[in-house]
C-alpha positions in Angstrom: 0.0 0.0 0.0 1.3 3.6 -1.1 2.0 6.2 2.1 -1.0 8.4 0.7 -3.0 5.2 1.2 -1.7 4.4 4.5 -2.6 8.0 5.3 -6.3 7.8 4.3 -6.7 4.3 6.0 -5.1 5.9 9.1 -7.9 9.0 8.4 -10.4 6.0 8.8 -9.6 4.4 11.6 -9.3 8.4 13.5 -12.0 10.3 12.3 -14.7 8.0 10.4 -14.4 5.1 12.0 -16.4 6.9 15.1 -18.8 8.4 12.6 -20.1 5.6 11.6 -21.7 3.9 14.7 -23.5 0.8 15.4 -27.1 2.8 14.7 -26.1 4.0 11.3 -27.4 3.2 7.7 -25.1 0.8 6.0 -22.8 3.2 3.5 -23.3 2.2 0.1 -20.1 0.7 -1.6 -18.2 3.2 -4.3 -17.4 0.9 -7.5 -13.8 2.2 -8.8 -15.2 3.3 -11.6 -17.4 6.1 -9.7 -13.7 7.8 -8.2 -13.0 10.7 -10.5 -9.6 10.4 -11.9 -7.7 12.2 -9.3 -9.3 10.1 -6.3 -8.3 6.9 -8.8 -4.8 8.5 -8.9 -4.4 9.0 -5.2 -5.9 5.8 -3.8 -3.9 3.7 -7.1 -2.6 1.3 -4.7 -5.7 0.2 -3.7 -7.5 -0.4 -7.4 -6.9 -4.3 -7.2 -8.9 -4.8 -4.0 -11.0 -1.8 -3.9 -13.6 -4.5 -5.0 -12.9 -6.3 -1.7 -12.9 -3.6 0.5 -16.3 -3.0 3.0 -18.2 -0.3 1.6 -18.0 2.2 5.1 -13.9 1.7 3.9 -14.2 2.8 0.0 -16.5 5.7 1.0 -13.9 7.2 3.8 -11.2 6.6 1.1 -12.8 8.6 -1.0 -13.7 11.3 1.3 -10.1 11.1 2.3 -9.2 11.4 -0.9 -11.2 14.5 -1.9 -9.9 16.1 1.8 -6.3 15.1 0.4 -6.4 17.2 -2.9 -7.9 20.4 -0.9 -5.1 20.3 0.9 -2.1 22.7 0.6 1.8 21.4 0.9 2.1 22.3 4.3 -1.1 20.7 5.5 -0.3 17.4 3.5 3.2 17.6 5.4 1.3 17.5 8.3 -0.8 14.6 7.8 1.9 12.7 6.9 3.9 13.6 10.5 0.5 12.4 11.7 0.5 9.5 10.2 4.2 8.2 10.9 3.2 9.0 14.6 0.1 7.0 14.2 2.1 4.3 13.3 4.8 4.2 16.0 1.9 3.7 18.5 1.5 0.2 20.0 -1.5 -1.5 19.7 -2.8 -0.4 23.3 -2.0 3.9 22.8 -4.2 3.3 19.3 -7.0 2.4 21.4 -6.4 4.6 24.0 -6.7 7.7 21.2 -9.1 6.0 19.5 -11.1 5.9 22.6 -10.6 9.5 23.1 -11.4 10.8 20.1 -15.3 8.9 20.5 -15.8 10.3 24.1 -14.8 13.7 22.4 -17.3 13.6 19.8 -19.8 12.8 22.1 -19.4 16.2 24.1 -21.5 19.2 23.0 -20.4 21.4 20.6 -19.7 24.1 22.8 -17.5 21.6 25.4 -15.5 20.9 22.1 -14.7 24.7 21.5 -13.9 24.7 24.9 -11.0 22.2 24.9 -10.0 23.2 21.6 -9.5 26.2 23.1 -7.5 25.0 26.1 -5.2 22.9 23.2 -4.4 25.9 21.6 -3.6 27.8 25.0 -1.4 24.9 26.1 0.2 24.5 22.4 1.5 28.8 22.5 3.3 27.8 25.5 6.8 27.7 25.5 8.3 23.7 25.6 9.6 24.6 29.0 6.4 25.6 30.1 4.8 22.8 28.9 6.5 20.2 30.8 6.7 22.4 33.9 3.2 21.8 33.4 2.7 18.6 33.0 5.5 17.9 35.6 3.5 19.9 37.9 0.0 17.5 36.6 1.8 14.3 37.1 3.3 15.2 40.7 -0.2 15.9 41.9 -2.5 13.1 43.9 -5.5 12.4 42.5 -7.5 14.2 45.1 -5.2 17.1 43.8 -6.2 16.3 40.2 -9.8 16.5 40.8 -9.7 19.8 42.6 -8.1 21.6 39.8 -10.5 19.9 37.1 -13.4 21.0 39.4 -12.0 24.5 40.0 -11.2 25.0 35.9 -14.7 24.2 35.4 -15.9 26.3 38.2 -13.9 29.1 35.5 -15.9 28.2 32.9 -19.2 29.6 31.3 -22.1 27.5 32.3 -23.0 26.4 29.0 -19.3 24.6 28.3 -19.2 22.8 31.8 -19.3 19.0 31.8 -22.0 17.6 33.7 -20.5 16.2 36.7 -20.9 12.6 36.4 -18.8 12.9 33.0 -14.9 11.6 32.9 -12.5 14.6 33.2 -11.5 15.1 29.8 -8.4 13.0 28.0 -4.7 13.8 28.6 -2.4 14.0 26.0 0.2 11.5 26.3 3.5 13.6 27.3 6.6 13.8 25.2 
């Protein structure tokens, strides 16, 4: 399999792979025929068992495809970074992430603003101030833990608090 296939299986198993959940409509299959040229160019490595290949599968692949040619240089860098990542993961962090990623998309919209918005305040940090950080995270007891989740969502608007009973959001894995 080519590295842009790789890349749009890996886009699969992350992103539409919790889409498509146990109550939804079967996906129709794509025959290889339907791809426009470009998608036939990008996914190439797959034409001999694009036949073979669940329908949910060719459909993402062809989504990722179409998400693959908007993309500029830079963002297609990226993706790839991504994906070598992806790869280095054992068997165990994939599910971890994977597990993640569906409890995320199963917060309310404006929960998900919120923590995107908390990502991007703890990517402008410095790297120094990043692991002071999560040195300071990992030093604390979990009684400690809990406090400051329950005091940051004191900080925030009504509307973007968790409920109580929900998990405190996922970590990113340090490093």
């Amino acid at each position: 399999m080519n590295k842009l296939a790789w890349i749009l299986a890996a886009w699969f198993a992350l992103g539409a792979a919790p889409a498509l959940g146990e109550d939804a409509a079967p996906l129709p299959g794509i025959a290889w025929e339907e791809l426009d040229e470009s998608q036939q160019e990008i996914l190439s490595g797959q034409k001999e068992a694009w036949s073979t290949l669940p329908p949910g599968r060719q459909q993402a692949m062809a989504e990722g495809a179409e998400r693959w040619l908007s993309m500029d240089s830079a963002q297609r860098a990226n993706a790839q970074e991504r994906w070598k990542k992806w790869r280095k993961l054992s068997p165990e962090q994939r599910k971890r992430l994977r597990e993640r990623w569906r409890r995320f998309n199963e917060l309310p919209p404006a929960q998900k603003d919120a923590l995107r918005d908390s990502f991007r305040r703890y990517q402008s940090l410095s790297e120094e101030q990043r692991k002071a950080l999560r040195e300071r995270w990992h030093g604390m007891t979990p009684e400690e833990r809990q406090r400051a989740i329950q005091r940051r969502q004191q900080r925030m608007p009504t509307t973007t608090r968790p409920a109580p009973s929900s998990p405190p959001p996922a970590r990113r894995p340090s490093g």
